[in-house]
C-alpha positions as CSV (number, residue, x, y, z in Angstrom):
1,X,-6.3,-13.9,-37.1
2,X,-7.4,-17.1,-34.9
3,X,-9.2,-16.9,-31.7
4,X,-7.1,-17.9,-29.3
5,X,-7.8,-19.8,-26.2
6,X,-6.3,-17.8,-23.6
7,X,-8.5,-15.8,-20.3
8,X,-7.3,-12.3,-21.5
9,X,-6.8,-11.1,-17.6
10,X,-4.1,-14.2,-17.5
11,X,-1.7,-12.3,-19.3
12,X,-2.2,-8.9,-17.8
13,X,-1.1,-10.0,-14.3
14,X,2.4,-10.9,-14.9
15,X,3.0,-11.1,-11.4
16,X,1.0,-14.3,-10.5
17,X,1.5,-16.1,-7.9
18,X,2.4,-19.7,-7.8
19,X,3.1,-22.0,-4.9
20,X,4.5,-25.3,-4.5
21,X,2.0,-28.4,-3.6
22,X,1.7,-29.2,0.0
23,X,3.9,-32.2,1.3
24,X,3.8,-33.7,4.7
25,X,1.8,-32.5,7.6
26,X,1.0,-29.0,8.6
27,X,-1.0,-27.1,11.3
28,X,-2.4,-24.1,11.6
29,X,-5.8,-22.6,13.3
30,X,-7.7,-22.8,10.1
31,X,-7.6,-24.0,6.8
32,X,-8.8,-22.7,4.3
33,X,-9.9,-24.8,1.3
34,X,-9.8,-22.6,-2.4
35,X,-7.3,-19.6,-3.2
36,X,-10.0,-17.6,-4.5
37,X,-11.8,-14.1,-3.8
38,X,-13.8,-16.1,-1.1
39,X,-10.8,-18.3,0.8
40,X,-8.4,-15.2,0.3
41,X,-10.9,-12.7,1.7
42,X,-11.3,-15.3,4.0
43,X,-7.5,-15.3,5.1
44,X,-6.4,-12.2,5.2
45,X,-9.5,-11.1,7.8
46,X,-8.5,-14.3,9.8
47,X,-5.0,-13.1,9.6
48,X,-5.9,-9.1,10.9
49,X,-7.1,-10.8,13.9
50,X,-4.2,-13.2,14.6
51,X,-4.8,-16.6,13.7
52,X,-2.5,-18.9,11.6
53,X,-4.0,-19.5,8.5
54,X,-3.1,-22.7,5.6
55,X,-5.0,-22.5,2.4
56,X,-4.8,-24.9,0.0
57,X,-5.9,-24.8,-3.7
58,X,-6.3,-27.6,-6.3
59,X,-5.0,-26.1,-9.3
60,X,-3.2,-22.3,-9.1
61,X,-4.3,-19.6,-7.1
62,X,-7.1,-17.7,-9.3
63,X,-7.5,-20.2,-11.9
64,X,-11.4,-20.7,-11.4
65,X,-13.9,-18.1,-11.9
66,X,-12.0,-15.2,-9.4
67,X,-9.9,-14.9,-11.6
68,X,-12.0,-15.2,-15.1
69,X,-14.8,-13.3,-14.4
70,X,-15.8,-10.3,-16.0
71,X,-14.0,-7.9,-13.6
72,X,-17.6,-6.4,-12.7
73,X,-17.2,-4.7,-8.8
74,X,-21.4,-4.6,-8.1
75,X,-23.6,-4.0,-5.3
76,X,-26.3,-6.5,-4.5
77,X,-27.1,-9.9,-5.9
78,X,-28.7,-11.0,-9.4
79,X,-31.7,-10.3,-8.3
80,X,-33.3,-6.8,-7.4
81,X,-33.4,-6.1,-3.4
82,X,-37.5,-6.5,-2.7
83,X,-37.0,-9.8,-4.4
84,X,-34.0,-10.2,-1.7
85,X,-36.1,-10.0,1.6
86,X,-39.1,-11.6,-0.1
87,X,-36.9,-15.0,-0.4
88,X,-35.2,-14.6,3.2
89,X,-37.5,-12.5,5.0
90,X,-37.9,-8.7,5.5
91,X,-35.2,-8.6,8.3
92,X,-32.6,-10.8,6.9
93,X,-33.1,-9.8,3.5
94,X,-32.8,-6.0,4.6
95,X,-29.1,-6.8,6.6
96,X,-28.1,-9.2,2.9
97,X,-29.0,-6.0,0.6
98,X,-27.1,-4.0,3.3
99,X,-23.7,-5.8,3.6
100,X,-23.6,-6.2,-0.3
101,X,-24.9,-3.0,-0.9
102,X,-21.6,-2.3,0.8
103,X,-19.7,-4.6,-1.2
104,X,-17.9,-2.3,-3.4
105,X,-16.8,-0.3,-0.5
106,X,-15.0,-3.5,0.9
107,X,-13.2,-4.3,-2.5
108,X,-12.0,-0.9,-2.9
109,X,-10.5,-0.2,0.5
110,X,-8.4,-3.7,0.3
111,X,-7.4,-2.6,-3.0
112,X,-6.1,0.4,-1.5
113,X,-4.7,-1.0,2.2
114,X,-3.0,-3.6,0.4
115,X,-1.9,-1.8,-3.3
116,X,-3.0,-3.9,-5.5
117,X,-2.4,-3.0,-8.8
118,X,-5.7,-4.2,-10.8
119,X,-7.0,-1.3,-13.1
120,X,-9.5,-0.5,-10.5
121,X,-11.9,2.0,-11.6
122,X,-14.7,3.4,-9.5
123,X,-17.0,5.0,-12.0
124,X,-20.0,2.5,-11.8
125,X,-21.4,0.3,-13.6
126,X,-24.5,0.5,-16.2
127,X,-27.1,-2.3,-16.4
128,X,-28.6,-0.8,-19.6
129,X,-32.3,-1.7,-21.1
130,X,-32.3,-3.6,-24.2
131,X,-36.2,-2.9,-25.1
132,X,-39.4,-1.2,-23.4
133,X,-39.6,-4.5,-20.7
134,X,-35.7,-4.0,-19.8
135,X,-36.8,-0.2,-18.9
136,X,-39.7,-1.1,-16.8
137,X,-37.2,-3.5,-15.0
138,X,-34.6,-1.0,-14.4
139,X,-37.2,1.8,-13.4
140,X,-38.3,-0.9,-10.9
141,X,-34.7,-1.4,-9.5
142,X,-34.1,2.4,-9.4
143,X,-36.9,2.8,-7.3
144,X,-35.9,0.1,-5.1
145,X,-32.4,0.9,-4.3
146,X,-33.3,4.7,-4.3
147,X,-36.0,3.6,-1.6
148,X,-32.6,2.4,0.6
149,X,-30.4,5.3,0.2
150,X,-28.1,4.2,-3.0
151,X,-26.7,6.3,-5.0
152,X,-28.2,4.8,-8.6
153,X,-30.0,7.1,-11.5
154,X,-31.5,6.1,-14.6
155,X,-30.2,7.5,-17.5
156,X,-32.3,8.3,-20.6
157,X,-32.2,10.1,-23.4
158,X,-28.7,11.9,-24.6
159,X,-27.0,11.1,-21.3
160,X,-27.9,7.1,-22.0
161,X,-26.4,7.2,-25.4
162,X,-23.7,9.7,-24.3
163,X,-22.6,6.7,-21.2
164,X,-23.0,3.8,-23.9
165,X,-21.9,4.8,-26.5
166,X,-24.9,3.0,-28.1
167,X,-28.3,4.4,-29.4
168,X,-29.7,0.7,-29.3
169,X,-29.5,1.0,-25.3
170,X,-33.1,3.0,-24.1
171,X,-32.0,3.5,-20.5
172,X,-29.2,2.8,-18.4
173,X,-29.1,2.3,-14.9
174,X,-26.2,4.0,-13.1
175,X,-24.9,2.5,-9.8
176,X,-22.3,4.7,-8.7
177,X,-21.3,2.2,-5.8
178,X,-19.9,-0.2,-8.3
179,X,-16.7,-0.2,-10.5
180,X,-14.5,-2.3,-12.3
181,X,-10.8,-4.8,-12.0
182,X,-8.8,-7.1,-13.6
183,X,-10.2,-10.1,-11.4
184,X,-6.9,-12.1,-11.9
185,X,-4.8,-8.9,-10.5
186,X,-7.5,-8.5,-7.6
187,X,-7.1,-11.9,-6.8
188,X,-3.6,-12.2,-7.6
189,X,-2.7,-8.9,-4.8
190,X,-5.0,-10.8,-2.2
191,X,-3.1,-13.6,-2.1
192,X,0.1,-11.9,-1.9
193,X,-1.5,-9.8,1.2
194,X,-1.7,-13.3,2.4
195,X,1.6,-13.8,2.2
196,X,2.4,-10.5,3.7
197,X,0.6,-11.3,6.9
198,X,1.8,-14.7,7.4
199,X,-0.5,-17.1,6.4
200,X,0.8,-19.9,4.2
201,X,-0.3,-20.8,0.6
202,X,0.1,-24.3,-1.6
203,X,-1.1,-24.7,-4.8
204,X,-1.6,-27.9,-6.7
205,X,-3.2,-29.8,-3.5
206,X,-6.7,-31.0,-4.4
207,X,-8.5,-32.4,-1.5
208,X,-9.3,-36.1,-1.1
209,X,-10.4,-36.3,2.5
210,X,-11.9,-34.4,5.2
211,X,-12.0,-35.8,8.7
212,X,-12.5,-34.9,12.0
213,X,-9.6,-36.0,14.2
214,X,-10.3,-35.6,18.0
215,X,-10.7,-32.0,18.5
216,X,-8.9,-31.1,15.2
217,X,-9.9,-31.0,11.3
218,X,-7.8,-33.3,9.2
219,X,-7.8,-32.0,5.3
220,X,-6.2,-34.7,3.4
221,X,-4.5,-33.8,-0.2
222,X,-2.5,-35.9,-2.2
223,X,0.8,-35.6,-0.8
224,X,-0.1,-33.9,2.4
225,X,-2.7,-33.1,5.5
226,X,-3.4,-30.2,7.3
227,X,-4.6,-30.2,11.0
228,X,-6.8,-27.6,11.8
229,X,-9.8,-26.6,14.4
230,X,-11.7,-24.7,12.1
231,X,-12.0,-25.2,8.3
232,X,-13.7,-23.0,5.3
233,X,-14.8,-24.3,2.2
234,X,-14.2,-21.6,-0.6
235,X,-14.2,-23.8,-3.6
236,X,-17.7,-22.9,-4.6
237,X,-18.4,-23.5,-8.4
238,X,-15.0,-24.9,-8.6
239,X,-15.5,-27.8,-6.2
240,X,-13.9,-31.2,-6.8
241,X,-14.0,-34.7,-5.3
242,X,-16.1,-36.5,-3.0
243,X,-15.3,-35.3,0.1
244,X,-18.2,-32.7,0.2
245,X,-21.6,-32.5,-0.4
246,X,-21.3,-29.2,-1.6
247,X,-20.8,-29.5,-4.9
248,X,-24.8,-31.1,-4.9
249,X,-26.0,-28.0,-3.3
250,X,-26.0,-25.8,-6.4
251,X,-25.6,-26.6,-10.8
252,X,-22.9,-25.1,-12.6
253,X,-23.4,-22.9,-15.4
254,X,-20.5,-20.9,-17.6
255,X,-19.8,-17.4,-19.0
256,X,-17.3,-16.7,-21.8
257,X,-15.3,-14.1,-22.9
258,X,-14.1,-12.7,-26.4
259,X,-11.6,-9.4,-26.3
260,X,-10.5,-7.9,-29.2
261,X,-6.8,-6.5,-29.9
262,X,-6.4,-2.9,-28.2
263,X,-9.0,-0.3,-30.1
264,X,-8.0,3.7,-30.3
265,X,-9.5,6.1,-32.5
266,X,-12.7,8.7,-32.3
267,X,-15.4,5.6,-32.7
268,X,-13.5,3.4,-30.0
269,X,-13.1,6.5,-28.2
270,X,-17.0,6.8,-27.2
271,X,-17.8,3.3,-26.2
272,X,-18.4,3.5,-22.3
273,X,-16.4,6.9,-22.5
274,X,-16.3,7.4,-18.8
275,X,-15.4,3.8,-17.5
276,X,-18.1,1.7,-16.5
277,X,-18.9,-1.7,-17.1
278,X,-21.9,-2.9,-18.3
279,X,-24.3,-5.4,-19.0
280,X,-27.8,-5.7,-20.6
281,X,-31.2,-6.9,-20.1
282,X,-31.7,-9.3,-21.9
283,X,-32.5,-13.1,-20.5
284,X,-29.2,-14.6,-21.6
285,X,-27.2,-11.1,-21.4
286,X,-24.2,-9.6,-23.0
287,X,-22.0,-8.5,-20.9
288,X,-19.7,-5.2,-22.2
289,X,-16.7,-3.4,-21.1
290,X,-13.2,-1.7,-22.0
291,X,-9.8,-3.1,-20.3
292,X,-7.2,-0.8,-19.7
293,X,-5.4,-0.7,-22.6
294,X,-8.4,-0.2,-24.9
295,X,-10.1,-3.7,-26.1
296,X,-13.4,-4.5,-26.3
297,X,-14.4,-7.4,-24.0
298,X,-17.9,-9.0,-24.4
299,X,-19.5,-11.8,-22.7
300,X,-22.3,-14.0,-22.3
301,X,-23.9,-17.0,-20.6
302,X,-22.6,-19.9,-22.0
303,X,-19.6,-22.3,-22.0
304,X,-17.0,-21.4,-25.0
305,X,-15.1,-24.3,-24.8
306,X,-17.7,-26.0,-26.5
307,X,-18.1,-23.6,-29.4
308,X,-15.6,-23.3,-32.2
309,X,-13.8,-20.3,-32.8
310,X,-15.8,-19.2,-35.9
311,X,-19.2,-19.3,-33.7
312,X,-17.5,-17.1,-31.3
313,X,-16.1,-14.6,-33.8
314,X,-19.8,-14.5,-35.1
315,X,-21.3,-14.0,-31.9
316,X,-19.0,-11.3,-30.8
317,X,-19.3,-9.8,-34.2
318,X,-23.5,-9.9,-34.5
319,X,-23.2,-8.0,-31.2
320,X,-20.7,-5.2,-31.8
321,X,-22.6,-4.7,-35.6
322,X,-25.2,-4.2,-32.9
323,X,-24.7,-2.2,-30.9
324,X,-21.5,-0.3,-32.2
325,X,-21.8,-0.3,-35.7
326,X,-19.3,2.8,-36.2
327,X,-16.3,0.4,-35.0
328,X,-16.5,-1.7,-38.8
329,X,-14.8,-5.1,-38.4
330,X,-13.3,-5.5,-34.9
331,X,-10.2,-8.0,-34.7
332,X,-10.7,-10.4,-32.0
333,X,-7.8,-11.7,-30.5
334,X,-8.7,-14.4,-27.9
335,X,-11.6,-15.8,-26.2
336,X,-12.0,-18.0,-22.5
337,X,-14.8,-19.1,-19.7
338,X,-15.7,-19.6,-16.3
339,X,-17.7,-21.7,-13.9
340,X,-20.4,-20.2,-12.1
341,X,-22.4,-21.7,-9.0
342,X,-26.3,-21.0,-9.8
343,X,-29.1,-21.8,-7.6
344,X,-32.9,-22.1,-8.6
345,X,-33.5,-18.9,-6.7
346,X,-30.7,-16.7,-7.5
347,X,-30.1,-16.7,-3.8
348,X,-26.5,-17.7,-2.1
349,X,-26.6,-20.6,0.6
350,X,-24.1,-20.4,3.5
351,X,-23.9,-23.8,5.6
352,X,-22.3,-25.0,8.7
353,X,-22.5,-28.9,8.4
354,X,-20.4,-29.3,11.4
355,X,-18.9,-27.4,14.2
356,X,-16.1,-25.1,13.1
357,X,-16.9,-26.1,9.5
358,X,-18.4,-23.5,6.9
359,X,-19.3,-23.1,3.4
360,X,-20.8,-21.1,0.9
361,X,-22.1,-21.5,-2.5
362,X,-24.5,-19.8,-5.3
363,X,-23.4,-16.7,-6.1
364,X,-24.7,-16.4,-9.6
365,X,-22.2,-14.7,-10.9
366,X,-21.5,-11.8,-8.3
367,X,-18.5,-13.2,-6.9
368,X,-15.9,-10.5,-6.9
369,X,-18.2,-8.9,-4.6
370,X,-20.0,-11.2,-2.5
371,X,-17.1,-13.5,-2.4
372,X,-14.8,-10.7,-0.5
373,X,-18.1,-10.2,1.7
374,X,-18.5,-13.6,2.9
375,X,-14.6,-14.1,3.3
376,X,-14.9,-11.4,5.5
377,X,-18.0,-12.9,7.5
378,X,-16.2,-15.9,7.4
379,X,-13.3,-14.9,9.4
380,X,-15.8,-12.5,11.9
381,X,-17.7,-15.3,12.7
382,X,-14.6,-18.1,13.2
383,X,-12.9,-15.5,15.5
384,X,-15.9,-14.3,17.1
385,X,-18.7,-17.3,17.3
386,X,-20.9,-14.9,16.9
387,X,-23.9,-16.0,14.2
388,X,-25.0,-12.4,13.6
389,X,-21.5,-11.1,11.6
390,X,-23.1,-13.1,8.8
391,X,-25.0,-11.3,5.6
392,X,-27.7,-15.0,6.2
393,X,-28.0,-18.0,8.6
394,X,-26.6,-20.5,8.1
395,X,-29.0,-23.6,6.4
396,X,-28.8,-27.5,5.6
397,X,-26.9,-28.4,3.1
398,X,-29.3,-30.3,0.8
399,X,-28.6,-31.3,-2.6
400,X,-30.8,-30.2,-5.5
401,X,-32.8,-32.4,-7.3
402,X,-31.0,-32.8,-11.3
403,X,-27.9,-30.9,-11.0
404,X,-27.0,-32.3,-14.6
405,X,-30.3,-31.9,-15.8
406,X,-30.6,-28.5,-14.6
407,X,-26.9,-27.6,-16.2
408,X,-27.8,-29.3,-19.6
409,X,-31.2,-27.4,-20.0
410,X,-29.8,-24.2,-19.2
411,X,-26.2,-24.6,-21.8
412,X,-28.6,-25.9,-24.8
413,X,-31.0,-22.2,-24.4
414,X,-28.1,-20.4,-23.7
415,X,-26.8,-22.0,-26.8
416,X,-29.9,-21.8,-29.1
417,X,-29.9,-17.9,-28.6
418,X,-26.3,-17.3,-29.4
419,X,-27.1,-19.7,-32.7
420,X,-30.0,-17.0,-33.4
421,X,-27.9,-14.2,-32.6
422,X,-25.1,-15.4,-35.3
423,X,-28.4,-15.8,-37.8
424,X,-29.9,-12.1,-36.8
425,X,-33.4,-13.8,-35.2
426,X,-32.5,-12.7,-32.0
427,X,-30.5,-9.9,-30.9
């Protein structure tokens, strides 16, 4: 059976939404520039406290990394939480680790105030310890969440292997704040909560200007404008154009996806028995989880456009041998990837470059999360003015030094260990 080309999450949201492109002028109180987690979040908290809201999206409505992603719900960044407030400061990092510390909550209650139907399951996650270093990591993460209240344990010993299904895995750190989603559904229900509010969605309307009129924004897109006072740009990894320095102000990386055909049976049965998703320690990780319907999904850093099928079957295959080798031959049905925004740091970047103007980039790969956190800030702050709503200050937006460079170098390692992976050098 071929790999197919196809993001696995596209076809279990039937439902999608699609709007038409924008044509002619519009107004509206803000506009709201990228249909995903971030711009939707973004909308419907702008919407609860009654201003008009346009958004308009280049391609369709979840088509970038919202709607690719893993499906991971987490709590926190990348990064553990001491590293947190030692890059922005004991008192700013401390109110970041809170907010996303919270994250989860936030997902799961719109999930629930506006029904969306995404396979949402809230039995954690588990960030599981390839080798003795992984451990010593995820002891040191324990302790430091544990020192703020969460509810995270490490699991060792029977329970590890009985929550991974795996007896390569040496310790597993469970977050119970966290869960999972289909990320196209999530994103898919937030837009239609959107539309159930009142706010107005176009699709297909890439921006080619951004302007300030007088007292007003002016978003320009190819057969249209919006007039707005305020303005949020939620395109993140997926920015296009030259109207924004954004897109300088982080380098993009990828993550791809193979899922196998739906798997039932005793061995399928005790892979991540109780729900969770879950990813490992290793520097250029594999990502692991079950859909709804049974498959196997794993993941990794890298863009699979630029791999042929067989590479990807091999990859996917070297890890499962791995770390499930009661499965036998696994038949993988289709593969697909996503854009990430990375920064040096691991650290997100929030910028105001001009009154009534926001922005966010850098997520790292924690978007489902932090997107529907800052969406939410977003909207507090526009409504309210008021600076402290958001998880960081605002900072200059200044472009990094060798965004291609940076992107290049980090696809040709992620690459190299994949290649010694397939070759059983690396695993």
């Amino acid at each position: 059976m071929s790999l197919r080309e196809e993001c696995l999450w596209e076809t279990l949201t039937p439902q999608r939404p699609d709007a038409s492109a924008l044509k002619g002028e519009v107004t509206a109180d803000v506009c709201v520039i990228g249909a995903g987690i971030t711009g939707l979040s973004a909308a419907i908290h702008l919407l609860e406290q009654g201003k008009s809201v346009v958004i308009v999206e280049a391609h369709r409505t979840g088509q970038g990394g919202s709607g690719r992603n893993v499906g991971l719900v987490n709590a926190g960044l990348w990064i553990p939480p001491d590293d947190i407030e030692a890059g922005f400061g004991e008192a700013i990092g401390s109110q970041l680790n809170s907010m996303l510390g919270g994250a989860p909550s936030l997902v799961f209650s719109l999930i629930e105030k506006y029904g969306i139907d995404c396979q949402a399951r809230r039995e954690g996650t588990l960030h599981m310890a390839h080798n003795a270093r992984g451990g010593a990591d995820l002891r040191s993460r324990e302790e430091q969440w544990k020192r703020r209240g969460a509810p995270v344990e490490l699991l060792t010993g029977k329970a590890c292997e009985e929550a991974t299904g795996t007896k390569q895995i040496t310790s597993a750190l469970l977050d119970r704040r966290a869960g999972t989603i289909n990320p196209m559904a999530y994103t898919s229900g937030l837009a239609k909560a959107v539309e159930t509010l009142g706010g107005r969605r176009y699709d297909h309307s890439p921006v080619t200007r951004l302007e300030r009129q007088g007292e007003r924004w002016c978003v320009v897109t190819d057969n249209g404008a919006v007039m707005a006072s305020q303005v949020v740009i939620a395109s993140n990894a997926y920015t296009e154009g030259e109207w924004t320095e954004l897109r300088r102000s982080f380098f993009p990386g990828y993550y791809y996806q193979v899922a196998s055909v739906p798997l039932s049976g005793d061995a399928a049965a005790q892979i991540l028995p109780f729900g969770q998703g879950s990813w490992d320690t290793r520097q250029v990780l594999s990502s692991i989880r079950r859909d709804a319907d049974g498959r196997l999904l794993l993941g990794s850093l890298g863009n699979g456009n630029q791999k042929p099928g067989w590479f990807l079957k091999a990859w996917a295959d070297r890890v499962q041998q791995h770390y499930y080798p009661y499965l036998k031959n696994v038949e993988w049905e289709c593969t697909w990837t996503g854009c990430i925004s990375f920064t040096p740091d691991h650290l997100l970047r929030m910028f105001e470059p001009a009154p009534s103007l926001v922005a966010v980039t850098g997520y790292n790969g924690r978007g489902n999360t932090t997107g529907t956190v800052v969406g939410k800030a977003f909207a507090d702050y526009l409504c309210t003015g008021n600076a402290k709503v958001l998880p960081i200050p605002f900072t200059p937006m200044a472009p990094l030094v060798g965004v291609g460079l940076r992107s290049a170098f980090y696809e040709a390692g992620f690459s190299l260990y994949h290649a010694g992976q397939c070759l059983r050098i690396v695993i």
